[in-house]
PyMOL Python script that loads the backbone (N, CA, C, O; Angstrom):
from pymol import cmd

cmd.read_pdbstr("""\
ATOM      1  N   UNK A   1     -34.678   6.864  12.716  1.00  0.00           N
ATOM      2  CA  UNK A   1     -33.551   6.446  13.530  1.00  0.00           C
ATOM      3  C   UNK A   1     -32.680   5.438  12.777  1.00  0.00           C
ATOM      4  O   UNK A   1     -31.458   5.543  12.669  1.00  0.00           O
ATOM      5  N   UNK A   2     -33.556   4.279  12.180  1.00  0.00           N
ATOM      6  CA  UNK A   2     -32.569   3.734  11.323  1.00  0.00           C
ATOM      7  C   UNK A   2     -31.975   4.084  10.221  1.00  0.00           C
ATOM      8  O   UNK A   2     -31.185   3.240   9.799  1.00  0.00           O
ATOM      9  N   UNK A   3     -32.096   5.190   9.508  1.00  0.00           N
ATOM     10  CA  UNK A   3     -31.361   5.817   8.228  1.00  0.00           C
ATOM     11  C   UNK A   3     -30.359   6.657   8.778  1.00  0.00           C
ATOM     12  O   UNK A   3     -29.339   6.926   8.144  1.00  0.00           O
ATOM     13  N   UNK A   4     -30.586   7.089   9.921  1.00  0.00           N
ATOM     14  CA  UNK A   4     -29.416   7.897  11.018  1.00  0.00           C
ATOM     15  C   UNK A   4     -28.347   6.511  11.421  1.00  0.00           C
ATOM     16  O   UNK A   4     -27.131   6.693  11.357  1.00  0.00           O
ATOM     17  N   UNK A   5     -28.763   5.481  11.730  1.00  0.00           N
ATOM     18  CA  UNK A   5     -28.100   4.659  11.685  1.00  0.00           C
ATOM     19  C   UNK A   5     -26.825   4.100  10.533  1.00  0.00           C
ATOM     20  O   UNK A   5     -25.604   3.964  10.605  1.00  0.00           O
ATOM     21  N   UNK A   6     -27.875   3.876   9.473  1.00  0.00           N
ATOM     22  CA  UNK A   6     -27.091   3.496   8.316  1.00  0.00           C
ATOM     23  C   UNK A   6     -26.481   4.150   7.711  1.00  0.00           C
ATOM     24  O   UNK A   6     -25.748   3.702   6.830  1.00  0.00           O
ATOM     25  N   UNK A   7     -26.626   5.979   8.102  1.00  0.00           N
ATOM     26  CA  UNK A   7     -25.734   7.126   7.370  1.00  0.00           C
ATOM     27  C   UNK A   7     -24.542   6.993   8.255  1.00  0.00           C
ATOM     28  O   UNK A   7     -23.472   7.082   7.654  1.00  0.00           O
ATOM     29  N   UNK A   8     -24.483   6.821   9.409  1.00  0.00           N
ATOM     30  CA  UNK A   8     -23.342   7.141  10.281  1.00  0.00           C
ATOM     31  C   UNK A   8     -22.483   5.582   9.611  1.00  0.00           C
ATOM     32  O   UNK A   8     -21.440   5.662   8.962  1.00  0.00           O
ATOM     33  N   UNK A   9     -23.051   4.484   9.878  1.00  0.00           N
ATOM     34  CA  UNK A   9     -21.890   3.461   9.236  1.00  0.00           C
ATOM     35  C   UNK A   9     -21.362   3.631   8.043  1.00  0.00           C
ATOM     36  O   UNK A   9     -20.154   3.607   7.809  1.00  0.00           O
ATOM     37  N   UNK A  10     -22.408   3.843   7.091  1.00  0.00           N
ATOM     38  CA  UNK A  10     -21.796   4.578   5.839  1.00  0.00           C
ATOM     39  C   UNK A  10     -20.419   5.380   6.204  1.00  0.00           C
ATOM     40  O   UNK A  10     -19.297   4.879   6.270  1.00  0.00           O
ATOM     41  N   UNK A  11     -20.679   6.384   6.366  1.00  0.00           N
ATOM     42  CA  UNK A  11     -19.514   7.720   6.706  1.00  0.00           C
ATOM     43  C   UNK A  11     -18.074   6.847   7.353  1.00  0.00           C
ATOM     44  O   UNK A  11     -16.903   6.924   6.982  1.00  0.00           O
ATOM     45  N   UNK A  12     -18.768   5.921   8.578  1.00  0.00           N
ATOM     46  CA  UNK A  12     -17.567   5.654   8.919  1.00  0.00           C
ATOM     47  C   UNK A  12     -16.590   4.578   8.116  1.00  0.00           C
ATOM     48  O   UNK A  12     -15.374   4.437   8.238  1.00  0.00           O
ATOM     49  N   UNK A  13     -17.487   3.886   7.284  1.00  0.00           N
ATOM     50  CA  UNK A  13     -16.600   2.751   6.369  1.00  0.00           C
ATOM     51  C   UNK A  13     -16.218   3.655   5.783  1.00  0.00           C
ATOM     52  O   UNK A  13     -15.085   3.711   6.261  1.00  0.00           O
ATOM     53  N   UNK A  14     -16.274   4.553   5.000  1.00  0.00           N
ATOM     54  CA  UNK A  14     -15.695   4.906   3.889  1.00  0.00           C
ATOM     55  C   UNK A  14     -14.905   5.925   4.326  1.00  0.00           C
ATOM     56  O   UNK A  14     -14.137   6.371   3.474  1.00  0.00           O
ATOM     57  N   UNK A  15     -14.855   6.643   5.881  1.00  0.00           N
ATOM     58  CA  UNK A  15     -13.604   7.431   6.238  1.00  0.00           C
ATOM     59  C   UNK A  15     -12.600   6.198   6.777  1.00  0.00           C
ATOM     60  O   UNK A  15     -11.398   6.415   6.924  1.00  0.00           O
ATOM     61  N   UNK A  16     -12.939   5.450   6.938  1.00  0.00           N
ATOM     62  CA  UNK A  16     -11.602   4.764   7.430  1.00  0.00           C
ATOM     63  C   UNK A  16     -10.879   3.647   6.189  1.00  0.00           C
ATOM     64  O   UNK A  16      -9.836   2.996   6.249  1.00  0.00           O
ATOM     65  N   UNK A  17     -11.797   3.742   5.212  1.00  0.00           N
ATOM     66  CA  UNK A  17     -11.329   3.466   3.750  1.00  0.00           C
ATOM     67  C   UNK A  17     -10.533   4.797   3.215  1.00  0.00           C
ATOM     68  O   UNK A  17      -9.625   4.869   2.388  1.00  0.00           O
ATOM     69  N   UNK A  18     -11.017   5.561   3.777  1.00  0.00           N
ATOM     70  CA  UNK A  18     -10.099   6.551   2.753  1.00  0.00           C
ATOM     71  C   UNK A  18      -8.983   7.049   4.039  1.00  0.00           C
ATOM     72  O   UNK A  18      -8.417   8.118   3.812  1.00  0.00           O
ATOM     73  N   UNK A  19      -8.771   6.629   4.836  1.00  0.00           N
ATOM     74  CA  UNK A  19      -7.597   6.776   5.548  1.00  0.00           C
ATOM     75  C   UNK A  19      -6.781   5.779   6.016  1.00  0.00           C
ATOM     76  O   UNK A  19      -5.929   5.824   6.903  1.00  0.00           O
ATOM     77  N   UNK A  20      -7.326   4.401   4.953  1.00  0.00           N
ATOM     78  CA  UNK A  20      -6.166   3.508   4.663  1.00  0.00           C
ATOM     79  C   UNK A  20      -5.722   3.896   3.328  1.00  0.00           C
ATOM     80  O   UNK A  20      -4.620   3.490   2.959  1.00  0.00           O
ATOM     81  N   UNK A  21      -6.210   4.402   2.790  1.00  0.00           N
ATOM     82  CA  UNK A  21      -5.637   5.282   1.060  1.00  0.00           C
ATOM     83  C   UNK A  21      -4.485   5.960   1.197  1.00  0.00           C
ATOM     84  O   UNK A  21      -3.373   5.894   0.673  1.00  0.00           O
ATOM     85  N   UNK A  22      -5.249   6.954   2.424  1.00  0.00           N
ATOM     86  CA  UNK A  22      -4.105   7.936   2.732  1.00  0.00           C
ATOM     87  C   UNK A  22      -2.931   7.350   3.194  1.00  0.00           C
ATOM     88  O   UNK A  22      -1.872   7.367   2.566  1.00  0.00           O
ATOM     89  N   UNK A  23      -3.109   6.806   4.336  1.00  0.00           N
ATOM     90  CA  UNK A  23      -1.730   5.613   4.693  1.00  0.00           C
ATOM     91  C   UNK A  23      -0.815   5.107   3.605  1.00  0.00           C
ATOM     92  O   UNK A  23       0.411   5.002   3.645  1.00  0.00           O
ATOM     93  N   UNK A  24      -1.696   4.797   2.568  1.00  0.00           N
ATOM     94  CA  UNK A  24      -0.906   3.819   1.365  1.00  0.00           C
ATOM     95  C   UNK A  24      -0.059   4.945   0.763  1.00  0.00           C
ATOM     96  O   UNK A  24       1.163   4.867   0.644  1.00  0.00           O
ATOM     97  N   UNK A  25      -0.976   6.246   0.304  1.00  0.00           N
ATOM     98  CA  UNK A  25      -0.548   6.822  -0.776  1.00  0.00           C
ATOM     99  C   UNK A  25       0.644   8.023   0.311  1.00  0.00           C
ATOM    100  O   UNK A  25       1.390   8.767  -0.325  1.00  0.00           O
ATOM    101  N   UNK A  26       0.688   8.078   2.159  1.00  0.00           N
ATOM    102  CA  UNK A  26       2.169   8.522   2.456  1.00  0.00           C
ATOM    103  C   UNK A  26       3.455   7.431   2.254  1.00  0.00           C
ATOM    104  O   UNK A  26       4.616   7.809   2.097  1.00  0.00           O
ATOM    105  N   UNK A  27       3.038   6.017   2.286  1.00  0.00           N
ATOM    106  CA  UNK A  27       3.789   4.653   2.055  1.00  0.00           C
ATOM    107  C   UNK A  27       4.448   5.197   0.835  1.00  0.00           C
ATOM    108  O   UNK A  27       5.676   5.159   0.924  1.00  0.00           O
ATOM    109  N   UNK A  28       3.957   5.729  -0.360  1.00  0.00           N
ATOM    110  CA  UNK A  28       4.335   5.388  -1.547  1.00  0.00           C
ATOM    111  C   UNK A  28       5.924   6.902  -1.619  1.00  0.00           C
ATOM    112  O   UNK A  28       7.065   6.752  -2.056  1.00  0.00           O
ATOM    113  N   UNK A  29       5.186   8.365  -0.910  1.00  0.00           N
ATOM    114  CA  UNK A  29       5.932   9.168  -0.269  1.00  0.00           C
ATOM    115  C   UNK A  29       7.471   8.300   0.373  1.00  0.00           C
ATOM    116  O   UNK A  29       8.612   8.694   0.127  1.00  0.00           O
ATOM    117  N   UNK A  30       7.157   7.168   1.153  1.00  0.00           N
ATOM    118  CA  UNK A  30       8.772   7.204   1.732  1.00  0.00           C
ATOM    119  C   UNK A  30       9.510   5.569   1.045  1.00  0.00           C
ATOM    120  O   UNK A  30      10.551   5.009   1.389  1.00  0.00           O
ATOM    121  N   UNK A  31       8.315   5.088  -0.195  1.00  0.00           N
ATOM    122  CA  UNK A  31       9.322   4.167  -1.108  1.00  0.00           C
ATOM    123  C   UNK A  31      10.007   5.204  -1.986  1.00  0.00           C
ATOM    124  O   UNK A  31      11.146   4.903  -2.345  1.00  0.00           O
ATOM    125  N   UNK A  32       9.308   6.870  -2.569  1.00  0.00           N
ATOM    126  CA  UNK A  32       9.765   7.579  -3.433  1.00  0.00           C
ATOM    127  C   UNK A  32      11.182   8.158  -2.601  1.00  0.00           C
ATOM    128  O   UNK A  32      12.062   8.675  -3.289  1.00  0.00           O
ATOM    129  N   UNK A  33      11.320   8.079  -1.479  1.00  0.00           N
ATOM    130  CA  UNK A  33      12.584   8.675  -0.686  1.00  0.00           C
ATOM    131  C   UNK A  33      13.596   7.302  -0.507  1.00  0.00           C
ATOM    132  O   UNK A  33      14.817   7.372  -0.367  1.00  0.00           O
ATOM    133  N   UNK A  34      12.768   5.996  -0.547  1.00  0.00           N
ATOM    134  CA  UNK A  34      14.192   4.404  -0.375  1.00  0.00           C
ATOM    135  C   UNK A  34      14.799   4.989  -1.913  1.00  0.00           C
ATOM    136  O   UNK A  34      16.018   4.929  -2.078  1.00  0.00           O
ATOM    137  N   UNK A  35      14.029   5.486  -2.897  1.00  0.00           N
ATOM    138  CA  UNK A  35      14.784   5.162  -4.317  1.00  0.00           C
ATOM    139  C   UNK A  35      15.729   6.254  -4.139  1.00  0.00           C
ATOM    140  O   UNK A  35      16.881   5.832  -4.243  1.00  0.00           O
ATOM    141  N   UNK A  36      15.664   7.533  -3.903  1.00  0.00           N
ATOM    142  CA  UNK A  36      16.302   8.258  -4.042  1.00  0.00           C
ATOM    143  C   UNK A  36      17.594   8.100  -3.161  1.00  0.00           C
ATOM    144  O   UNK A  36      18.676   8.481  -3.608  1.00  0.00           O
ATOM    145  N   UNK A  37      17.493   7.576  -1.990  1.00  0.00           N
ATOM    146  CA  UNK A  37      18.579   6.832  -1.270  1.00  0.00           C
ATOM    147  C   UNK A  37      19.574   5.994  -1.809  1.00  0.00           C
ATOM    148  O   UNK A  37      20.790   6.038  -1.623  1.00  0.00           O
ATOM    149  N   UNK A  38      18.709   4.994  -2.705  1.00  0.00           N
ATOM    150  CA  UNK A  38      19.377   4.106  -3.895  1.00  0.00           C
ATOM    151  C   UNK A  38      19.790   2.385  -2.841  1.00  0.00           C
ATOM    152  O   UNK A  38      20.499   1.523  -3.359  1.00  0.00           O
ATOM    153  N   UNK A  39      19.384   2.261  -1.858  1.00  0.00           N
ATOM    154  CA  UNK A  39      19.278   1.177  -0.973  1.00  0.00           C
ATOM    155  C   UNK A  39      18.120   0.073  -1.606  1.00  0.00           C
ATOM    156  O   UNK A  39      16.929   0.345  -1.454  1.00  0.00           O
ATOM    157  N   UNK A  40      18.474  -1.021  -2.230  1.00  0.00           N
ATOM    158  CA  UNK A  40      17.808  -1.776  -2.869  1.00  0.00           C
ATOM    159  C   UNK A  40      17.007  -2.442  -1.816  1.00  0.00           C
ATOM    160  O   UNK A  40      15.823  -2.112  -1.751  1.00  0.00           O
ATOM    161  N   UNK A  41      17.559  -3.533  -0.782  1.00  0.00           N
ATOM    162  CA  UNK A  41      16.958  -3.938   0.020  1.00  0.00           C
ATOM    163  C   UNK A  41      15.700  -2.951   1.097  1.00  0.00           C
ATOM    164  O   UNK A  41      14.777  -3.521   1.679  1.00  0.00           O
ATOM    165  N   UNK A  42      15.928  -1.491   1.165  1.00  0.00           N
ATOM    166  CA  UNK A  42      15.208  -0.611   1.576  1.00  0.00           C
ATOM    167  C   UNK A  42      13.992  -0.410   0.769  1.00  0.00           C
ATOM    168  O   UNK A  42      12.881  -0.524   1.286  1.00  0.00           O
ATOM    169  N   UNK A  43      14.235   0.039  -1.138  1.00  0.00           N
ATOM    170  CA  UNK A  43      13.141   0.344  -1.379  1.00  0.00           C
ATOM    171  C   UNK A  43      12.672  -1.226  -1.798  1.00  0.00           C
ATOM    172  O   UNK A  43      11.676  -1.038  -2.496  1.00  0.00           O
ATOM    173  N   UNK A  44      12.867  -2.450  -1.727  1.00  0.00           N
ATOM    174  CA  UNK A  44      12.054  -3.388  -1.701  1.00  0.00           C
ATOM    175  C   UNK A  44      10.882  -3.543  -0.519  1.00  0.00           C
ATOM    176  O   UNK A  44       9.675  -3.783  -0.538  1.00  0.00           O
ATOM    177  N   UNK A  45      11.900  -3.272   0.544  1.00  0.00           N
ATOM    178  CA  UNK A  45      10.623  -2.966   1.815  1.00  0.00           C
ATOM    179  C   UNK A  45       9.722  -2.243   1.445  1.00  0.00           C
ATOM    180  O   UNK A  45       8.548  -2.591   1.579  1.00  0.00           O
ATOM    181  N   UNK A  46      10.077  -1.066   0.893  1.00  0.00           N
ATOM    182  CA  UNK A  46       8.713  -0.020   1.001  1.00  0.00           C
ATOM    183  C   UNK A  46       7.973  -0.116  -0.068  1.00  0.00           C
ATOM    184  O   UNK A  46       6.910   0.495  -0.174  1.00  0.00           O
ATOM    185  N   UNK A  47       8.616  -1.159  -1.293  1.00  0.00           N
ATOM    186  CA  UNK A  47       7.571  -1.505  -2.387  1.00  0.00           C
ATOM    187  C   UNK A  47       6.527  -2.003  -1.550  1.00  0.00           C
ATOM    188  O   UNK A  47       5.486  -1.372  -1.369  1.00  0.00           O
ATOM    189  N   UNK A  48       6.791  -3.213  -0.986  1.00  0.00           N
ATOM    190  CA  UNK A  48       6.092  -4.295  -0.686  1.00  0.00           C
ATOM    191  C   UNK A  48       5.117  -4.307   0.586  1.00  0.00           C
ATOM    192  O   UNK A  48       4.240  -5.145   0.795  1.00  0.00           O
ATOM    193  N   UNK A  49       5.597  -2.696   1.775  1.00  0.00           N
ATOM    194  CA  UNK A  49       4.564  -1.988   2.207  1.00  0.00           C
ATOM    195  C   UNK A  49       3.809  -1.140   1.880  1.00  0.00           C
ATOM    196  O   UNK A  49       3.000  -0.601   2.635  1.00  0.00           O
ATOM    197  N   UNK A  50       3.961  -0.905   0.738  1.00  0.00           N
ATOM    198  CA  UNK A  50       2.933   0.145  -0.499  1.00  0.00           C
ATOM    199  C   UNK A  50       1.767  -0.888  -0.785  1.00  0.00           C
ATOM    200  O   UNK A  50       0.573  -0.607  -0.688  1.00  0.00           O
ATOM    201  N   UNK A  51       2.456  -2.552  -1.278  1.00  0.00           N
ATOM    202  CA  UNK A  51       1.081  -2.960  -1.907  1.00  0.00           C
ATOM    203  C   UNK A  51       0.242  -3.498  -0.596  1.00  0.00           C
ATOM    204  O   UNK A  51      -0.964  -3.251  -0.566  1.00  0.00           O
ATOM    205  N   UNK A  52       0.840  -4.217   0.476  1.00  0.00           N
ATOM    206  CA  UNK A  52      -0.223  -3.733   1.846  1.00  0.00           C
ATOM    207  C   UNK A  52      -0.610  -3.183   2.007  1.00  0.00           C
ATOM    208  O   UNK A  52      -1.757  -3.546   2.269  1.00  0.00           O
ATOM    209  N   UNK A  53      -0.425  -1.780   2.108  1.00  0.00           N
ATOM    210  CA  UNK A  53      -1.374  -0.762   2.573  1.00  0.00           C
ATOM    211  C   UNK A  53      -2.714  -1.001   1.482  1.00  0.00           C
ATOM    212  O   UNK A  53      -3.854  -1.323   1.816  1.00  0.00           O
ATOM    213  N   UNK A  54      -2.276  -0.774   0.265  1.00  0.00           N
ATOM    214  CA  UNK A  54      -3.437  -0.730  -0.954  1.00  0.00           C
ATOM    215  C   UNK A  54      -4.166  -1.997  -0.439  1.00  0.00           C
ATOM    216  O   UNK A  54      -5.388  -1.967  -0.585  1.00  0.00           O
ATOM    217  N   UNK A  55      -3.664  -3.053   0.110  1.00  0.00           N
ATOM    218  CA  UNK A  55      -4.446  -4.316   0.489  1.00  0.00           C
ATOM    219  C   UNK A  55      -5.142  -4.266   1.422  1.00  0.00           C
ATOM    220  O   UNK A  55      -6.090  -5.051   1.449  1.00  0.00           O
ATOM    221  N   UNK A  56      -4.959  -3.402   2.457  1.00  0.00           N
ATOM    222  CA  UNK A  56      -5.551  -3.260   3.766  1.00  0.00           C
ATOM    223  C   UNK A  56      -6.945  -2.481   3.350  1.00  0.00           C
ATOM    224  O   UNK A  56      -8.057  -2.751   3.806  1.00  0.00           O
ATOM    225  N   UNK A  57      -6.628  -1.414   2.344  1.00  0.00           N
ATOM    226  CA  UNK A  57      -7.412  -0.284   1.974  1.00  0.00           C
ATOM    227  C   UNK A  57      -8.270  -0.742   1.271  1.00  0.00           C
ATOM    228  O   UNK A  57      -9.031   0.080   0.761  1.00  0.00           O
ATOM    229  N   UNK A  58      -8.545  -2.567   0.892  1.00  0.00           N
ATOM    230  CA  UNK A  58      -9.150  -2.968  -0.021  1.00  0.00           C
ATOM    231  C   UNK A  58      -9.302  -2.119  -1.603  1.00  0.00           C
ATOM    232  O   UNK A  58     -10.431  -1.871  -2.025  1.00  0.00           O
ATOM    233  N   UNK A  59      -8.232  -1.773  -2.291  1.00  0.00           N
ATOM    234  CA  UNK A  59      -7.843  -1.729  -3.624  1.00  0.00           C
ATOM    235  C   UNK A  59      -7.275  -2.153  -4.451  1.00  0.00           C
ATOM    236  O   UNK A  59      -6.241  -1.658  -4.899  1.00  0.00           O
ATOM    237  N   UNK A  60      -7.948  -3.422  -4.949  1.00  0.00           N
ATOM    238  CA  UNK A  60      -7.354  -4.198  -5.970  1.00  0.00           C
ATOM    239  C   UNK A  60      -6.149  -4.108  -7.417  1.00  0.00           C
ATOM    240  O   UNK A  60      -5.242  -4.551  -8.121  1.00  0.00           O
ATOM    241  N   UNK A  61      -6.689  -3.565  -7.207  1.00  0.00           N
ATOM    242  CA  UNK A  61      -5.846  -2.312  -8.512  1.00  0.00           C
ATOM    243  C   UNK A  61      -4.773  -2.007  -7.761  1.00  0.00           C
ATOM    244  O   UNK A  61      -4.097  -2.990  -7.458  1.00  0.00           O
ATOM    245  N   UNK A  62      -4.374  -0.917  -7.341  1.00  0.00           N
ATOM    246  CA  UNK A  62      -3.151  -0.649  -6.971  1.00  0.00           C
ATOM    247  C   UNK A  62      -2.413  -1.827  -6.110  1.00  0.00           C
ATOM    248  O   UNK A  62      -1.239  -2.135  -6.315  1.00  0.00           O
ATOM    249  N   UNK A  63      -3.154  -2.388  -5.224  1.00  0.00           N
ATOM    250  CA  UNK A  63      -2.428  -3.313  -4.519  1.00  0.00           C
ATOM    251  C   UNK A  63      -1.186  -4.806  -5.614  1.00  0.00           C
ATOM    252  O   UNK A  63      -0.174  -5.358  -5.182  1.00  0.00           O
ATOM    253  N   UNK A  64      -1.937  -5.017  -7.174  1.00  0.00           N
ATOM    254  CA  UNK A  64      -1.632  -5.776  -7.326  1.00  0.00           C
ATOM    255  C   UNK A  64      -0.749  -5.352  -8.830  1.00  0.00           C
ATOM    256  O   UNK A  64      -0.124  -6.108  -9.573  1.00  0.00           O
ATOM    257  N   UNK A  65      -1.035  -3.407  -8.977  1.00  0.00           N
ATOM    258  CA  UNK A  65       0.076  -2.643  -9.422  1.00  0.00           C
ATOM    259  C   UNK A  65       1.710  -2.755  -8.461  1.00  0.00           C
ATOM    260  O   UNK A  65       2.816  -3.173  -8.802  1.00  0.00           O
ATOM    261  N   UNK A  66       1.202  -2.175  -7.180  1.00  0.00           N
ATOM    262  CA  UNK A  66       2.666  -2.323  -6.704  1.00  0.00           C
ATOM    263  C   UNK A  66       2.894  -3.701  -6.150  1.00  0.00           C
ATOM    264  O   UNK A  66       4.061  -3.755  -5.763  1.00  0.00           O
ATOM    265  N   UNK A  67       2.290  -4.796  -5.958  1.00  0.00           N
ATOM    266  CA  UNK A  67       2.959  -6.022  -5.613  1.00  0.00           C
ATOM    267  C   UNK A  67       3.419  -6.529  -7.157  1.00  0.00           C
ATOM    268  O   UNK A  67       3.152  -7.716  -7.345  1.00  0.00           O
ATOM    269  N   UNK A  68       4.051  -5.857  -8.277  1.00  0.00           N
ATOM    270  CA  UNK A  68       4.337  -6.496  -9.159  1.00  0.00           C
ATOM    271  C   UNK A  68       6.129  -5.200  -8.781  1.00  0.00           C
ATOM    272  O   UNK A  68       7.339  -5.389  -8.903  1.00  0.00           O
ATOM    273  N   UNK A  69       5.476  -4.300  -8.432  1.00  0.00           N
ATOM    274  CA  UNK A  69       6.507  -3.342  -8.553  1.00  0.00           C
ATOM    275  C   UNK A  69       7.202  -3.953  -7.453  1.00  0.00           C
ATOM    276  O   UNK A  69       8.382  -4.158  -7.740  1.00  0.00           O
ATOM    277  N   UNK A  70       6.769  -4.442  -5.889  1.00  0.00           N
ATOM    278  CA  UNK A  70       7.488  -5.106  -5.192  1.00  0.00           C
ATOM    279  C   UNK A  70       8.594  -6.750  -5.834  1.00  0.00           C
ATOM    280  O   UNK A  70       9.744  -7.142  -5.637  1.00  0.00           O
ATOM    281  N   UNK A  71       7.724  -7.109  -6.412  1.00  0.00           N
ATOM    282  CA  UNK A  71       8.332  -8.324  -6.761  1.00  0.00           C
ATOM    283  C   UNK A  71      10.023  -7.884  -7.862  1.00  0.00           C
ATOM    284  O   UNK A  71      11.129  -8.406  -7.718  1.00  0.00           O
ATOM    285  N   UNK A  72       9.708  -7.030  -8.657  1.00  0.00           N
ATOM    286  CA  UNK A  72      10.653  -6.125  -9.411  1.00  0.00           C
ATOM    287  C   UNK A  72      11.595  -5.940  -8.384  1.00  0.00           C
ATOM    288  O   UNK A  72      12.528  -6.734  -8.505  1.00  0.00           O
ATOM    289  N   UNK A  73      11.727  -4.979  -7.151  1.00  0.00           N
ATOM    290  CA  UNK A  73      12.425  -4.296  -6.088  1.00  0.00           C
ATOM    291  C   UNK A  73      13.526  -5.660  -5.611  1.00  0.00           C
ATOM    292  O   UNK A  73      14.741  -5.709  -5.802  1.00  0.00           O
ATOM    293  N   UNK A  74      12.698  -6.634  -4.984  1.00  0.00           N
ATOM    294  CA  UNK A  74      13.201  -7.924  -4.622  1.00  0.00           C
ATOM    295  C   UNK A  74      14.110  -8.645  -5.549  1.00  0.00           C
ATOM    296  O   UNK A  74      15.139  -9.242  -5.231  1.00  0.00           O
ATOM    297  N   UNK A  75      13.510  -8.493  -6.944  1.00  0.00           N
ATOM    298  CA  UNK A  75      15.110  -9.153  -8.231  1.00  0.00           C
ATOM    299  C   UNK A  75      16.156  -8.317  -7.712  1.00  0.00           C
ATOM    300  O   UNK A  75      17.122  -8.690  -7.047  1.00  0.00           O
ATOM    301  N   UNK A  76      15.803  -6.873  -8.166  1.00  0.00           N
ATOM    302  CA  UNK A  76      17.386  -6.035  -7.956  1.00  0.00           C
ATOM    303  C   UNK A  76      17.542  -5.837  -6.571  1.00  0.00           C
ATOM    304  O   UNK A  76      18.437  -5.047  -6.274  1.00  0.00           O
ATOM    305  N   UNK A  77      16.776  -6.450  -5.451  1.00  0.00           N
ATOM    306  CA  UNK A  77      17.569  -6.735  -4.160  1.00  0.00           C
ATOM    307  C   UNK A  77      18.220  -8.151  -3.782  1.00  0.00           C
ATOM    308  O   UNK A  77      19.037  -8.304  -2.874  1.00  0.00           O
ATOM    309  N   UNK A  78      17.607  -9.414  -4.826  1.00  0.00           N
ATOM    310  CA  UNK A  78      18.589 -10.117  -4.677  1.00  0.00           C
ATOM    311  C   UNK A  78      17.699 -10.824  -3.725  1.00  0.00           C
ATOM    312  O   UNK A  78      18.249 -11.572  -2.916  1.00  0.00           O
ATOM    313  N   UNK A  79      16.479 -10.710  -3.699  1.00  0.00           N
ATOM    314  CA  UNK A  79      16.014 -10.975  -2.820  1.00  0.00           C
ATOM    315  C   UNK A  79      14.763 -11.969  -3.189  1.00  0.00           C
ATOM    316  O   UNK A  79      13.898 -12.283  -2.372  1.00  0.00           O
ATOM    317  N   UNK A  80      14.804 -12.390  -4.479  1.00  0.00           N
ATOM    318  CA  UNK A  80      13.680 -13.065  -5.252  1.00  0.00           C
ATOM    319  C   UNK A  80      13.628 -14.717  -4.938  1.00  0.00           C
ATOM    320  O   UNK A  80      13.632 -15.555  -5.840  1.00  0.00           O
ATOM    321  N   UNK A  81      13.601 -14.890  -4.171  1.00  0.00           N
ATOM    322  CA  UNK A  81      13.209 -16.490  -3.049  1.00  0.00           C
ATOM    323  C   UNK A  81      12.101 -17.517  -3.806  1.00  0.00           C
ATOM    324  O   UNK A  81      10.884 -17.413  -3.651  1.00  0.00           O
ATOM    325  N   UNK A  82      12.523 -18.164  -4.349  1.00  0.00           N
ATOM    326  CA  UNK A  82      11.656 -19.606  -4.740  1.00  0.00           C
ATOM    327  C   UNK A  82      11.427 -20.488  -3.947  1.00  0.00           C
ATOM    328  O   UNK A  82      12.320 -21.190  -3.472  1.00  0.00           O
ATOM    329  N   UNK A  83       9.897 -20.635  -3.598  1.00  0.00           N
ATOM    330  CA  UNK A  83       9.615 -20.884  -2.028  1.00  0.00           C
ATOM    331  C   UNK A  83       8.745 -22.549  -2.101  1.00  0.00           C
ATOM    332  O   UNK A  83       8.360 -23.090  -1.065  1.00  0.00           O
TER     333      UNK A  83
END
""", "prot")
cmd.dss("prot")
cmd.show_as("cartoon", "prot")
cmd.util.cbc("prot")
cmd.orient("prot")
């Protein structure tokens, strides 16, 4: 009963890890549609909800790939705040 236990938490951490992935990696789908728009202040948003999602999804790596790509988005939005 308890390995039935610990298989089912298993399964469920790691499906709801991989469907904050998925979340991130449709995020990255509608920053690839702000660029093509060409709206700076837009694809800064969706940089900078790309590297959340990767943050939520606990992935270090990508999260702190696109929070560099966010910080980039924010210069050419004009939007780079010294806080």
């Amino acid at each position: 009963m308890k390995l039935f236990i610990y298989l089912s938490i298993i399964i469920l951490v790691s499906s709801c890890q991989s469907m904050e992935t998925q979340i991130a990696n449709e995020e990255i789908e509608n920053y690839n549609m702000a660029v093509k728009g060409g709206d700076p202040i837009e694809i800064a948003m969706e940089a900078g909800l790309v590297a959340e999602m990767f943050k939520q999804a606990g992935d270090e790596t990508n999260y702190l790939k696109w929070k560099e790509i966010a910080k980039e988005a924010d210069k050419k939005a004009g939007l780079d705040f010294d806080y």
